[in-house]
C-alpha positions in Angstrom: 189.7 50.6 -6.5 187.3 50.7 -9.5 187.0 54.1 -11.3 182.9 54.6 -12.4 181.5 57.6 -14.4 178.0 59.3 -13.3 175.9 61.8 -14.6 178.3 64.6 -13.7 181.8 62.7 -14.5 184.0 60.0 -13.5 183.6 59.1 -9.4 185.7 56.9 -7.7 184.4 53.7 -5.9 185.8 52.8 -2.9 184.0 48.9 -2.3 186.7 46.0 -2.6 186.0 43.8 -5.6 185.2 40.0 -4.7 188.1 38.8 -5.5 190.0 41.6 -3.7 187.7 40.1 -0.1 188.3 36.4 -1.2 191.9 37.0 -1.5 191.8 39.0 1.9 189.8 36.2 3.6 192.5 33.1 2.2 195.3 35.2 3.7 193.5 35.4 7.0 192.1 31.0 6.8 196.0 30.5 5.8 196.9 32.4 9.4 194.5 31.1 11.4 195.0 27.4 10.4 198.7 27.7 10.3 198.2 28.6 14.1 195.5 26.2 15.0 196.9 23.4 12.8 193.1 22.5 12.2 192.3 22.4 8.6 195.0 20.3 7.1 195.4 20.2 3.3 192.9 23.1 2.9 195.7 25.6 5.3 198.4 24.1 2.8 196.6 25.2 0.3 195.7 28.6 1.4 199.1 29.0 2.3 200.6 28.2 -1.1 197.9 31.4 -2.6 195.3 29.2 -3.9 192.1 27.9 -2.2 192.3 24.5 -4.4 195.7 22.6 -4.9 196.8 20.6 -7.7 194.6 18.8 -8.6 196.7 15.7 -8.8 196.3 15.6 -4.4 193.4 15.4 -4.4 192.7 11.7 -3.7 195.8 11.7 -1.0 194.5 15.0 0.6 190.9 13.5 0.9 192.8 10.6 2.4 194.9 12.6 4.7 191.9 14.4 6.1 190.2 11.2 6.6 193.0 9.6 9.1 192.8 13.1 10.6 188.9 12.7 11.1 189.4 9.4 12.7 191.9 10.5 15.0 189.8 13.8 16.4 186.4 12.1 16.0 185.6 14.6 13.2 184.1 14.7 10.0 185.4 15.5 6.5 184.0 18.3 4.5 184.9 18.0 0.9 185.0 21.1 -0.7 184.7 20.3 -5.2 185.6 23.6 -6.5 188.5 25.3 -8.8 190.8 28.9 -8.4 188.9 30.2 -11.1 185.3 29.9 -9.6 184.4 32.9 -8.4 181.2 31.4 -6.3 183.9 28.9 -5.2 186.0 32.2 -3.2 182.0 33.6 -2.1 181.7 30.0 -0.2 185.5 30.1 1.0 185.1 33.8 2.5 181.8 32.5 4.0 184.0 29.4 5.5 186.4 32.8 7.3 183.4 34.1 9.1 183.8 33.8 13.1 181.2 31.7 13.5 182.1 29.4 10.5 185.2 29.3 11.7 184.7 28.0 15.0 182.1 25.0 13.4 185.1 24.1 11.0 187.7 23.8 13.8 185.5 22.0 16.2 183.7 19.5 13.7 185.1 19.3 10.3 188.4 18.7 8.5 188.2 20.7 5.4 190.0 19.8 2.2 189.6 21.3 -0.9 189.6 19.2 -4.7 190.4 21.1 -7.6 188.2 20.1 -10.4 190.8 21.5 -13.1 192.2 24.9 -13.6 190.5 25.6 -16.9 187.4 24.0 -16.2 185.4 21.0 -14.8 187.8 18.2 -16.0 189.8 16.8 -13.2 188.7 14.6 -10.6 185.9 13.8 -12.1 186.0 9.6 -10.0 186.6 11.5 -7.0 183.4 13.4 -7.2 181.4 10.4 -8.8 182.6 8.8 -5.8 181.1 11.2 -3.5 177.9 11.4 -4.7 178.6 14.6 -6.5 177.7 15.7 -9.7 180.0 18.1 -11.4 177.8 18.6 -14.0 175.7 21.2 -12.0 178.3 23.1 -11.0 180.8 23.9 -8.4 181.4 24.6 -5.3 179.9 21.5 -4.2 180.4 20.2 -0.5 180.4 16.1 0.6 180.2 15.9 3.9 182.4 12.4 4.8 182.0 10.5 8.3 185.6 9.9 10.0 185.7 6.5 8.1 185.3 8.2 4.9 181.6 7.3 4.4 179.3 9.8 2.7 176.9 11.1 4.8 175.6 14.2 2.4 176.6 15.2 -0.6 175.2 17.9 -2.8 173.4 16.8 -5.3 171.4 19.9 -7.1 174.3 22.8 -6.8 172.9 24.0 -3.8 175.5 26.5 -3.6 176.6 26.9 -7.2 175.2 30.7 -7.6 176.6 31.7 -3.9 176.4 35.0 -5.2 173.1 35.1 -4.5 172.7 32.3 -1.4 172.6 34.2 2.1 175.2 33.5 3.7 173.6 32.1 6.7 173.3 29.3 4.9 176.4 27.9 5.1 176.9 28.1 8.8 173.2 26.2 8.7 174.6 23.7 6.7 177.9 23.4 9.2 175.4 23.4 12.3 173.5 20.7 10.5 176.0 18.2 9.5 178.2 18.5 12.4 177.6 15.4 13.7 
């Protein structure tokens, strides 16, 4: 609980901070994946209390979820990002909505690369790779084919200020690269 002042003294403010939701909504992905067994690395992850492993799995998670996608007939979604972004938690609490949800266990294997825990310095070939460049920020999604081909990647930091993207647009952009 944050503690503001007003006019007339301090008041108390009952909204939950960001973080406090994020949080919240990576307990509740780590849940529902551990049950469903549907988002591989990324319910590891979420598990272990961060959204974004070490950064050193990065290449055999992405790996990992491709066998996956090729087994289910799914695609990869490739989720560039680090613990410390905060618009990197706004797109991960967007992934927990119901109807995200539902697009990520029926379409997509998610995985998560952390692109450093300090800043953007890790996984830099990874991204290259993938058509995405760091440079404008993360998150950053690359949406893979099940035989690890690219089929999007974002390439402007379309959802670098998530803060201030609705967040209908992510379940547009899972509608739209389902398959």
């Amino acid at each position: 609980m944050a503690l503001t002042t007003s006019g007339d003294g301090p008041v108390k403010a009952m909204r939950p901070t960001v973080a406090a939701l994020a949080g919240r909504a990576i307990a509740a992905i780590a849940l529902c994946a551990g049950a469903a067994g549907m988002l591989a690395p990324a319910a590891a992850a979420a598990s272990e209390g961060s959204t974004y492993p070490d950064a050193a799995r990065a290449s055999s998670d992405v790996a990992a979820a491709i066998r996956k996608a090729q087994q289910q007939g799914r695609r990869v979604l490739v989720d560039f990002g680090a613990n410390w972004c905060g618009d990197c938690k706004v797109l991960d609490a967007n992934f927990q909505r119901p109807e995200n949800l539902a697009l990520l266990r029926d379409y997509y294997i998610l995985v998560h690369v952390n692109v450093g825990d300090r800043g953007i310095d890790q996984n830099l070939d990874l991204a290259q790779r993938y058509g995405i460049p760091l440079k404008k920020g993360v998150p950053a999604l690359a949406v893979l084919d099940a035989q690890g081909h690219v089929v999007y990647s974002q390439k402007n930091g379309e959802f670098e200020s998530m803060d201030r993207v609705d967040p209908g647009s992510v379940h547009e952009f899972l509608l739209h690269w389902k398959q």
